[in-house]
N, CA, C and O of each residue as an XYZ file, in Angstrom:
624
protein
N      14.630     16.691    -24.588
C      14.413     15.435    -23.891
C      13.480     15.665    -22.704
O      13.629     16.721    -22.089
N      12.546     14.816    -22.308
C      11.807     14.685    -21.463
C      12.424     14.432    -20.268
O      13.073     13.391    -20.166
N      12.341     15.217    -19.312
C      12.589     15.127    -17.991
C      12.107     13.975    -17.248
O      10.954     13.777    -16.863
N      13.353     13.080    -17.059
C      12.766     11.735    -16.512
C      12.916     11.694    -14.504
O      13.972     11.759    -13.874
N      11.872     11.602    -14.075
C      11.443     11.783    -12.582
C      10.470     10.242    -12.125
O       9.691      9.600    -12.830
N      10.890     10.014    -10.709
C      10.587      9.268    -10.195
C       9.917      9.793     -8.251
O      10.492     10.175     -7.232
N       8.431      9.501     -8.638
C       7.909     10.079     -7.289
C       7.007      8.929     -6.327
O       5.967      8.291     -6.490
N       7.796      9.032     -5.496
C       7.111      8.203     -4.679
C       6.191      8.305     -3.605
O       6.003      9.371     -3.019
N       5.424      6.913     -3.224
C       4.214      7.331     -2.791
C       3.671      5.898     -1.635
O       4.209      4.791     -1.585
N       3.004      6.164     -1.173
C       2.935      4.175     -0.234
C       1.411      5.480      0.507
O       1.210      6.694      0.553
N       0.686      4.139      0.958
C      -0.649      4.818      1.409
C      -1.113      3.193      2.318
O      -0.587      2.142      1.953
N      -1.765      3.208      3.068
C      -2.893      2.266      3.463
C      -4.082      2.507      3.719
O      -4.376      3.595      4.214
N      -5.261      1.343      3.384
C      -6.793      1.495      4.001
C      -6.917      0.386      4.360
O      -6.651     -0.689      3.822
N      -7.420      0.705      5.493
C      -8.187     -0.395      5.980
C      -9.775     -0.401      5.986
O     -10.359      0.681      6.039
N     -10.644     -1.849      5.922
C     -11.579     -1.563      5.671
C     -12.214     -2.905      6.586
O     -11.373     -3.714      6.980
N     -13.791     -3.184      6.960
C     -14.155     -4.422      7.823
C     -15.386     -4.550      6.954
O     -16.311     -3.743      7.049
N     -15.396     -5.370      6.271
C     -16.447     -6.055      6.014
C     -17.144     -6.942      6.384
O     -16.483     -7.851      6.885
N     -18.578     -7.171      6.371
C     -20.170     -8.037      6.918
C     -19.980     -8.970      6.173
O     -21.106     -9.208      5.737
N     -19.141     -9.825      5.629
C     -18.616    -10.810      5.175
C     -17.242    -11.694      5.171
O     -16.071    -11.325      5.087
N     -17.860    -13.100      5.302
C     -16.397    -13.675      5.666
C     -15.301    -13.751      4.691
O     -15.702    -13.518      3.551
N     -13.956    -14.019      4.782
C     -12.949    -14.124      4.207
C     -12.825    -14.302      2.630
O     -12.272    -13.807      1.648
N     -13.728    -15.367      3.027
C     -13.767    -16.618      1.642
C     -14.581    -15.971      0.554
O     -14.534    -16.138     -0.665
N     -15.478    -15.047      1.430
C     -16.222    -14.211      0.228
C     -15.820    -12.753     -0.445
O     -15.929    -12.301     -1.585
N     -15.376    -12.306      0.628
C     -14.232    -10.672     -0.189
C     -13.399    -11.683     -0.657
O     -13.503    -11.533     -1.874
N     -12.513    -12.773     -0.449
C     -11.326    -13.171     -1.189
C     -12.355    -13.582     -3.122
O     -12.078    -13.310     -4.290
N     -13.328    -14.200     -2.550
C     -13.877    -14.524     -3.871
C     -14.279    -13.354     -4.520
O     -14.533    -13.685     -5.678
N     -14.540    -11.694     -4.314
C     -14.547    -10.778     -5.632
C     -13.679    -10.374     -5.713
O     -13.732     -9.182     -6.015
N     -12.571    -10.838     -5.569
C     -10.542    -10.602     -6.097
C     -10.902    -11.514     -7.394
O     -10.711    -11.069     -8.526
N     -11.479    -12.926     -7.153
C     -10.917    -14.147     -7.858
C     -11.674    -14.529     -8.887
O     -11.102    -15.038     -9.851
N     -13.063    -14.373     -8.901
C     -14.509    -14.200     -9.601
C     -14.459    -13.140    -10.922
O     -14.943    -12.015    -10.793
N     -13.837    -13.571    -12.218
C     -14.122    -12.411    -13.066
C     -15.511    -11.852    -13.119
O     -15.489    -10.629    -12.980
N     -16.615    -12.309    -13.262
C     -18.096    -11.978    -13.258
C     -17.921    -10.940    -11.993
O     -17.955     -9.793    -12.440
N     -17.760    -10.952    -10.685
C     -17.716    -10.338     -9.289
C     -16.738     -9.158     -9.635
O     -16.972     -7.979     -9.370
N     -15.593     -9.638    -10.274
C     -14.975     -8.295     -9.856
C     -14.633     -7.321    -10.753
O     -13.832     -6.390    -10.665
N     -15.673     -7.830    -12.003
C     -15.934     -6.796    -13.387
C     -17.284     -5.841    -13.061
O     -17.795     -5.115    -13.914
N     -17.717     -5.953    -11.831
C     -18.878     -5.233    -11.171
C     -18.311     -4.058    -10.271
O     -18.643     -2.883    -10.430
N     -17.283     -4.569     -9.163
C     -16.243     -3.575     -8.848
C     -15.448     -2.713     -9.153
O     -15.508     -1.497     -8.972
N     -14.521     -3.460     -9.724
C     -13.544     -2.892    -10.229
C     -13.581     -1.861    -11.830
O     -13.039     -1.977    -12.929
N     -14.442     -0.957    -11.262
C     -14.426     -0.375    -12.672
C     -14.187      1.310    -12.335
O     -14.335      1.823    -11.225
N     -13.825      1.940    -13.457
C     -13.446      3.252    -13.257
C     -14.901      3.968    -12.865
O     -15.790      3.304    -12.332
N     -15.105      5.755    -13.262
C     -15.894      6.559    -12.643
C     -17.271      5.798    -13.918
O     -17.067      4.864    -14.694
N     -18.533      6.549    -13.751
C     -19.356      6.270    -14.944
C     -19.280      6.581    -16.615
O     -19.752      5.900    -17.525
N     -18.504      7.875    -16.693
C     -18.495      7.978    -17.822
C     -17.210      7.477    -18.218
O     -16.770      8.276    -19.045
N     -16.181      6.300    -17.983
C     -15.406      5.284    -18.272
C     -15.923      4.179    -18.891
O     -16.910      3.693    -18.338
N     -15.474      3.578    -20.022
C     -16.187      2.841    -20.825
C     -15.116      1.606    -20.646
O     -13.982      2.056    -20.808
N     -15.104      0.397    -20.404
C     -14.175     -0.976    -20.591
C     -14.214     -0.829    -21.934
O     -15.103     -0.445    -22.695
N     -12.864     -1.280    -22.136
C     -12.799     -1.838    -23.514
C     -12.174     -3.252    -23.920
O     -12.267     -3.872    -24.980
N     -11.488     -3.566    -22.696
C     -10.437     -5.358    -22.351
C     -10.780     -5.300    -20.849
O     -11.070     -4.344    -20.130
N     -10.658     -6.601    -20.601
C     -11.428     -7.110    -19.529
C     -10.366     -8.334    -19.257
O     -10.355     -8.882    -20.359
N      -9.600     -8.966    -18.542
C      -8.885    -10.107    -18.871
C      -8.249    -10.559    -17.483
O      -7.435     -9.790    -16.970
N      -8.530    -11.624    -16.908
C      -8.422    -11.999    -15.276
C      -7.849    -13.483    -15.200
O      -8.754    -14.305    -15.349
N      -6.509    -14.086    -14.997
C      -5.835    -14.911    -14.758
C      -5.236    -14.777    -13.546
O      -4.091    -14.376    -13.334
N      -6.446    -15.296    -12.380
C      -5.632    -15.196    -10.914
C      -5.519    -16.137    -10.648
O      -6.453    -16.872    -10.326
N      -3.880    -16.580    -10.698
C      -3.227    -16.914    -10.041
C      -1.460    -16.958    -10.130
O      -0.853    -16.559    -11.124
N      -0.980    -17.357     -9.251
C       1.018    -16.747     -8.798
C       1.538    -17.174    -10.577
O       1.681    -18.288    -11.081
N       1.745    -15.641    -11.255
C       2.236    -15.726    -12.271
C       1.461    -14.985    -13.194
O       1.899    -14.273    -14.097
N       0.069    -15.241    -12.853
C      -0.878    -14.750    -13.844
C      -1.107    -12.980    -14.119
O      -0.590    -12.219    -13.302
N      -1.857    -12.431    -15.236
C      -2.079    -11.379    -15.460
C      -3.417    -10.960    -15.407
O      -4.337    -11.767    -15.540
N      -3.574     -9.911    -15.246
C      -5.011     -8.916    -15.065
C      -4.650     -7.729    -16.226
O      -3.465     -7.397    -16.229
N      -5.473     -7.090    -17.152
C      -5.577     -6.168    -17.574
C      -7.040     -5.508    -17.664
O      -8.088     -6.123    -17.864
N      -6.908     -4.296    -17.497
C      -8.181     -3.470    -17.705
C      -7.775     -2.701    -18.092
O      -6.688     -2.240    -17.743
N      -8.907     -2.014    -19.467
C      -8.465     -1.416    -20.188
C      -9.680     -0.395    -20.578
O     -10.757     -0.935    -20.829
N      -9.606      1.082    -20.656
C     -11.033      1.751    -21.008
C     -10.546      3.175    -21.579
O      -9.390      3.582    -21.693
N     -11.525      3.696    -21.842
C     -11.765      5.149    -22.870
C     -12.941      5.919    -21.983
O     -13.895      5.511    -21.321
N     -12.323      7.433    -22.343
C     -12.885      8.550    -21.456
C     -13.946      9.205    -22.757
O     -13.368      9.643    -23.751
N     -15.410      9.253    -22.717
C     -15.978     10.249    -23.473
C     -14.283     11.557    -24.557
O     -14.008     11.662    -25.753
N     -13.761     12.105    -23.497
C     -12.707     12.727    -24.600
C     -11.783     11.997    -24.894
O     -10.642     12.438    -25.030
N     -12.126     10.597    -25.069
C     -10.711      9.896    -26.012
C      -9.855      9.832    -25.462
O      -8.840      9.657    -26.137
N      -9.686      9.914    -24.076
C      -8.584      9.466    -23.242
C      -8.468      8.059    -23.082
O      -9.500      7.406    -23.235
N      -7.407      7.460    -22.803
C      -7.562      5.539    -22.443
C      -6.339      5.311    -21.058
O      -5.247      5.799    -20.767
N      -7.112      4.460    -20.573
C      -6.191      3.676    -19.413
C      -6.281      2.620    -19.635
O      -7.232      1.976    -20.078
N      -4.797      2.187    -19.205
C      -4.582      0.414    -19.230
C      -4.058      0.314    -17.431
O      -3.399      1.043    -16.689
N      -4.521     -0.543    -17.339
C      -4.136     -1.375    -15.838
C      -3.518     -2.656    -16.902
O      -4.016     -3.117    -17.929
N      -2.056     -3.049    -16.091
C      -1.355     -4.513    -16.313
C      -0.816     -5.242    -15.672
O       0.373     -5.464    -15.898
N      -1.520     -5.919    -14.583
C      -0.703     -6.398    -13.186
C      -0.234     -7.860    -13.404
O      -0.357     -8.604    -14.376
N       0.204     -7.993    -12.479
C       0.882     -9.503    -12.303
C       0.698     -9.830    -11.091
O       0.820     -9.017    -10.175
N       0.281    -11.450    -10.866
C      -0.224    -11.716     -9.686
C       1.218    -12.833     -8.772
O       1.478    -13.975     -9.150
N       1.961    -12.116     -7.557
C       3.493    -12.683     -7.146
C       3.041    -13.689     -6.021
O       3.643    -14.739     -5.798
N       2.019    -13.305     -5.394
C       2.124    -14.084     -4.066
C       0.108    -14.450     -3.505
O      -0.552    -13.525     -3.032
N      -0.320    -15.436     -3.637
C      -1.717    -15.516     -3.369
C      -1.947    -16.080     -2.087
O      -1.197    -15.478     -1.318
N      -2.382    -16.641     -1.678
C      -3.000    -17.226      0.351
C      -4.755    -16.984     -0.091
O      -5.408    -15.964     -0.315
N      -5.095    -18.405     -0.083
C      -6.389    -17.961     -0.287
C      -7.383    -17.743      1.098
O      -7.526    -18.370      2.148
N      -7.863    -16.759      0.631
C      -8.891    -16.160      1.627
C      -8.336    -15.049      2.600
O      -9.040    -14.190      3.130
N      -6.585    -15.228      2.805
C      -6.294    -14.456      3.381
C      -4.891    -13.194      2.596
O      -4.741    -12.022      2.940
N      -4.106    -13.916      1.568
C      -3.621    -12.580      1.275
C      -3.188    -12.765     -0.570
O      -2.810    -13.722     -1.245
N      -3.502    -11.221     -0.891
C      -2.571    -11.060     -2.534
C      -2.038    -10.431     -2.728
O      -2.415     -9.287     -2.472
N      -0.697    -10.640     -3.353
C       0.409    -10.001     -3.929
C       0.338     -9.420     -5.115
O       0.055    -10.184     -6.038
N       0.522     -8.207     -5.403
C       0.587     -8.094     -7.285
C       1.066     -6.685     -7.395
O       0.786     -5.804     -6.582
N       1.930     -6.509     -8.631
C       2.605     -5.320     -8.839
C       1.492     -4.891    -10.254
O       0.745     -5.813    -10.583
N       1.393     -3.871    -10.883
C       0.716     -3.066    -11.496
C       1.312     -1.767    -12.381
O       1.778     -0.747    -11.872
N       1.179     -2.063    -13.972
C       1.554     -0.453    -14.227
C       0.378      0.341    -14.636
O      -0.702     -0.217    -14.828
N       0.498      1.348    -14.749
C      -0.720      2.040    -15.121
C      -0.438      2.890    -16.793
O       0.773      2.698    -16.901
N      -0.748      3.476    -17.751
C      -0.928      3.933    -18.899
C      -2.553      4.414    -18.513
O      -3.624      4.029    -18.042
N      -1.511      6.055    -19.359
C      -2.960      7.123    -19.788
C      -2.366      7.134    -20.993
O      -1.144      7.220    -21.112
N      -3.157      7.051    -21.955
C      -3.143      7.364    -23.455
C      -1.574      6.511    -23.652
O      -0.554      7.190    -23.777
N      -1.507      5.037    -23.662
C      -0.083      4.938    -23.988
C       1.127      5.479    -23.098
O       2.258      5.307    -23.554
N       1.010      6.005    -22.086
C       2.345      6.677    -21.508
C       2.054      6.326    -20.062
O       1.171      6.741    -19.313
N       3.211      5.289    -19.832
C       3.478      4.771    -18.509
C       3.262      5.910    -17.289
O       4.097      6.798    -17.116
N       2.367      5.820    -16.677
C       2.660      7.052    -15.397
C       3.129      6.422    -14.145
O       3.872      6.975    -13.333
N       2.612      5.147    -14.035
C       3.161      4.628    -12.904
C       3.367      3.249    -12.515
O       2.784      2.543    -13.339
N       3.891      2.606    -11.698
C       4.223      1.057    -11.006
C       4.001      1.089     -9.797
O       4.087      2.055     -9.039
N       3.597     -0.369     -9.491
C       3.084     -0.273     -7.904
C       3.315     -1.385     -7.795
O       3.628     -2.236     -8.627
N       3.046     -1.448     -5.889
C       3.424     -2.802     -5.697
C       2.245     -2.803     -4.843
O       2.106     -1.692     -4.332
N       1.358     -3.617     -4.503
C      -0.103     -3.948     -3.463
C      -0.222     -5.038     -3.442
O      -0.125     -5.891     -4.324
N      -0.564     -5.106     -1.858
C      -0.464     -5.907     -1.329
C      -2.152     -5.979     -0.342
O      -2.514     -5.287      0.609
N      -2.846     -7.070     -1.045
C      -4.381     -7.413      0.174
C      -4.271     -8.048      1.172
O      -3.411     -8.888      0.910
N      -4.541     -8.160      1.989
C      -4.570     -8.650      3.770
C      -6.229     -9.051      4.334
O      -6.988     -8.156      4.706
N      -6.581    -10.326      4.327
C      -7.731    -10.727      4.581
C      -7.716    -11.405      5.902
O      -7.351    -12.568      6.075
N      -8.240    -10.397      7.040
C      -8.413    -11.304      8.294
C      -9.476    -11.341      8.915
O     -10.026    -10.273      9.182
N     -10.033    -12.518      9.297
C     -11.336    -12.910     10.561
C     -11.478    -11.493     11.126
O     -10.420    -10.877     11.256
N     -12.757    -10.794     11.529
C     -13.308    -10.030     12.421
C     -14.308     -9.904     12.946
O     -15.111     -9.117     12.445
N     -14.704    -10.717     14.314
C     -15.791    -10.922     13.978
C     -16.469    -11.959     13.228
O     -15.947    -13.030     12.919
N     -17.827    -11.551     12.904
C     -18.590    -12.394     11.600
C     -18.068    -12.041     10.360
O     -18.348    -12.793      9.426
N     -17.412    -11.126     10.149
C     -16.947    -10.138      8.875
C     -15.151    -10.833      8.529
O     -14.528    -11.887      8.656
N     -14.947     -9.430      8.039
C     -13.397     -9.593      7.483
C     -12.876     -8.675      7.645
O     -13.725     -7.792      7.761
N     -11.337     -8.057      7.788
C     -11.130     -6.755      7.901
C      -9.992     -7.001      7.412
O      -9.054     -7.741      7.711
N     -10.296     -5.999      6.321
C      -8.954     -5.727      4.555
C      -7.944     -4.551      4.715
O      -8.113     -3.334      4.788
N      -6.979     -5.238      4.741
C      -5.926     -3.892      4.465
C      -5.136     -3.931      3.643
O      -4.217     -4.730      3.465
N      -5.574     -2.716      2.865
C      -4.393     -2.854      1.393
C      -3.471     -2.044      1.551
O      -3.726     -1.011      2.171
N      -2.366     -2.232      1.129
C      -1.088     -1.322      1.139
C      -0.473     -1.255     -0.498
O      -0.007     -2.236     -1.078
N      -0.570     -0.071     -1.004
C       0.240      0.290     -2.050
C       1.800      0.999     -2.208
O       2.153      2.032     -1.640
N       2.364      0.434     -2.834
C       3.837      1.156     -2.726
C       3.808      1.620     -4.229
O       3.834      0.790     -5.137
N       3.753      2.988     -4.463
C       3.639      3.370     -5.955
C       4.932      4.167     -6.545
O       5.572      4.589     -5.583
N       5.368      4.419     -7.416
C       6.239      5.410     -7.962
C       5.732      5.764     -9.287
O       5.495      5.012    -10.233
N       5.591      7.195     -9.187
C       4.657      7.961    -10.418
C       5.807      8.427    -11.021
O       6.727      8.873    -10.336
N       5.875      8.361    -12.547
C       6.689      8.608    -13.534
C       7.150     10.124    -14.240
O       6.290     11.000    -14.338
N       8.115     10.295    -14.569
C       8.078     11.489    -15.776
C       7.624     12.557    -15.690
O       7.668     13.283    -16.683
N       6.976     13.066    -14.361
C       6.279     14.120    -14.486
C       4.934     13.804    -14.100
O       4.206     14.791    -14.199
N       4.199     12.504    -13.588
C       3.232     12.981    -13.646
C       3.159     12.843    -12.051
O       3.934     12.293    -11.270
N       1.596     13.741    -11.775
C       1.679     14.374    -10.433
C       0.487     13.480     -9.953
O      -0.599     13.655    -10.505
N       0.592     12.628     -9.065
C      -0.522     12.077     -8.950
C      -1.682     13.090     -7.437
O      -2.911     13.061     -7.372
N      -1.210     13.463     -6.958
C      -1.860     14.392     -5.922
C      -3.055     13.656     -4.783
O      -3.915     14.199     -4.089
N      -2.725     12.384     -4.926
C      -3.259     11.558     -3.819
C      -4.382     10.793     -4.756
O      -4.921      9.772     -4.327
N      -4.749     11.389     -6.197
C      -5.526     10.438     -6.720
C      -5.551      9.330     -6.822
O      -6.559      9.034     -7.463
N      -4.823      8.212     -6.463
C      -4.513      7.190     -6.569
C      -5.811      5.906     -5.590
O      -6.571      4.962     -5.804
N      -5.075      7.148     -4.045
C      -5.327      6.446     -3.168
C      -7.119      6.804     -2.739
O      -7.822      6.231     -1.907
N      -7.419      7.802     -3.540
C      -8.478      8.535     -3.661
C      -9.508      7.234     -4.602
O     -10.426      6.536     -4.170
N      -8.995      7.284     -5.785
C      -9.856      5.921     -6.282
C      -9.890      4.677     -5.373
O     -10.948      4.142     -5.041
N      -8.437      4.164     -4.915
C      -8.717      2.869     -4.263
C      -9.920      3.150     -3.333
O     -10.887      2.444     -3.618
N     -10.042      3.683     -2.678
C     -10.892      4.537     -1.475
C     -12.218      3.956     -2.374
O     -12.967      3.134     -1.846
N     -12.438      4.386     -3.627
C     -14.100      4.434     -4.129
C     -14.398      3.086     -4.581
O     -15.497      2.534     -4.548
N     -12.638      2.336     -5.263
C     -12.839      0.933     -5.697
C     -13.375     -0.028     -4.375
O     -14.327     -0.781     -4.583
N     -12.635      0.021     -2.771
C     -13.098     -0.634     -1.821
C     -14.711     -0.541     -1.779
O     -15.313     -1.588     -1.540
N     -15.625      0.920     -2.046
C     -16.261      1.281     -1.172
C     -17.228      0.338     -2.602
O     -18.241     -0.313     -2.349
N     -16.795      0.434     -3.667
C     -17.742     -0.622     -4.598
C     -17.627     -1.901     -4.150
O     -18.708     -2.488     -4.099
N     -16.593     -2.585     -3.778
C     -16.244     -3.850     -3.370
C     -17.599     -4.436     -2.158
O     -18.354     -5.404     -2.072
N     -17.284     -3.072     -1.312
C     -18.723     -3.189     -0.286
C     -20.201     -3.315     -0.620
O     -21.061     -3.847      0.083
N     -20.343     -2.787     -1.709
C     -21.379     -2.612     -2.377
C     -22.116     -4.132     -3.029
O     -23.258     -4.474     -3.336
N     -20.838     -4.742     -3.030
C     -21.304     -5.607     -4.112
C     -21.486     -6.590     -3.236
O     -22.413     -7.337     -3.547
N     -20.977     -6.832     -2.333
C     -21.057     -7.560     -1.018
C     -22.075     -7.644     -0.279
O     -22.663     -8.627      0.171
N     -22.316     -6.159     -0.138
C     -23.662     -6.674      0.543
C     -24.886     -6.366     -0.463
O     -26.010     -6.081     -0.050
N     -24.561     -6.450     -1.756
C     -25.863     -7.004     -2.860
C     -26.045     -8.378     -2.419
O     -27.015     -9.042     -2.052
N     -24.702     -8.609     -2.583
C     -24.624    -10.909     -2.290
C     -25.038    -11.315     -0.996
O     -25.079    -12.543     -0.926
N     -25.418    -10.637      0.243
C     -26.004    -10.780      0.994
C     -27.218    -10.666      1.541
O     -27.754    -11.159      2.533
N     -27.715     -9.549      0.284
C     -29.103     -9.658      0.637
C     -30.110    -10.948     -0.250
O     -31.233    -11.345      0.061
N     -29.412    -11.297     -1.189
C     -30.201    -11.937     -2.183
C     -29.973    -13.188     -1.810
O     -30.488    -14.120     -2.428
């Protein structure tokens, strides 16, 4: 029998963006916007794509690694505030096998001309697997795309 383990984990970033509220809240809400972001490293391929935001609704993303590896993202969206906050819990699957659940939480406030985001994750990694800060390591690269795309929409 597989050694069943439960590891826990909670992290925050904060981040200030050159854009107002209404517009980081809109690449949460924008499938087109936040299928530009939200994507794994380069050699990650999408394979499901699927965005129902709002209190109740589901998100899945779904992709394949050059070696035939696959991740599923499957969240659920609990609590929305537009422009200023989202609720949503999340499991994660590598190849079929649950590694983890989370709970995150976005925080959108005035700063300035800008916005300043703080996400908080509450995670528990499954069965053995070791997450070693990778987690909070991607969110880190997913924000820093979020920025990216932001200020594409600002220059154009």
């Amino acid at each position: 029998m597989t050694d069943r383990t439960a590891e826990h984990a909670s992290f925050t970033i904060e981040r200030t963006y050159d854009s107002l509220p209404e517009e980081v809240f809109q690449a949460w809400v924008d499938p087109a916007a936040k299928a530009q972001w939200f994507v794994g490293p380069d050699e990650w391929k999408a394979t499901r794509r699927e965005l129902d935001f709002r209190v109740g609704g589901r998100e899945r993303v779904s992709g394949t690694f050059p070696s035939g590896r696959t991740s599923d993202y499957d969240a659920r969206y609990w609590d929305i505030v537009p422009s200023r906050r989202i609720v949503f819990t999340y499991g994660m699957h590598v190849d079929e096998k649950r590694i983890s659940v989370s709970l995150a939480t976005v925080e959108l406030k005035p700063a300035g001309a800008g916005t300043r985001l703080t996400f908080t994750e509450q995670a528990v990694f499954l069965d053995g697997y070791v997450d070693g800060g990778s987690r909070e390591r991607g969110t880190r690269v997913l924000l820093d795309q979020l920025e990216a795309l932001l200020k594409r929409a600002h220059t154009h």
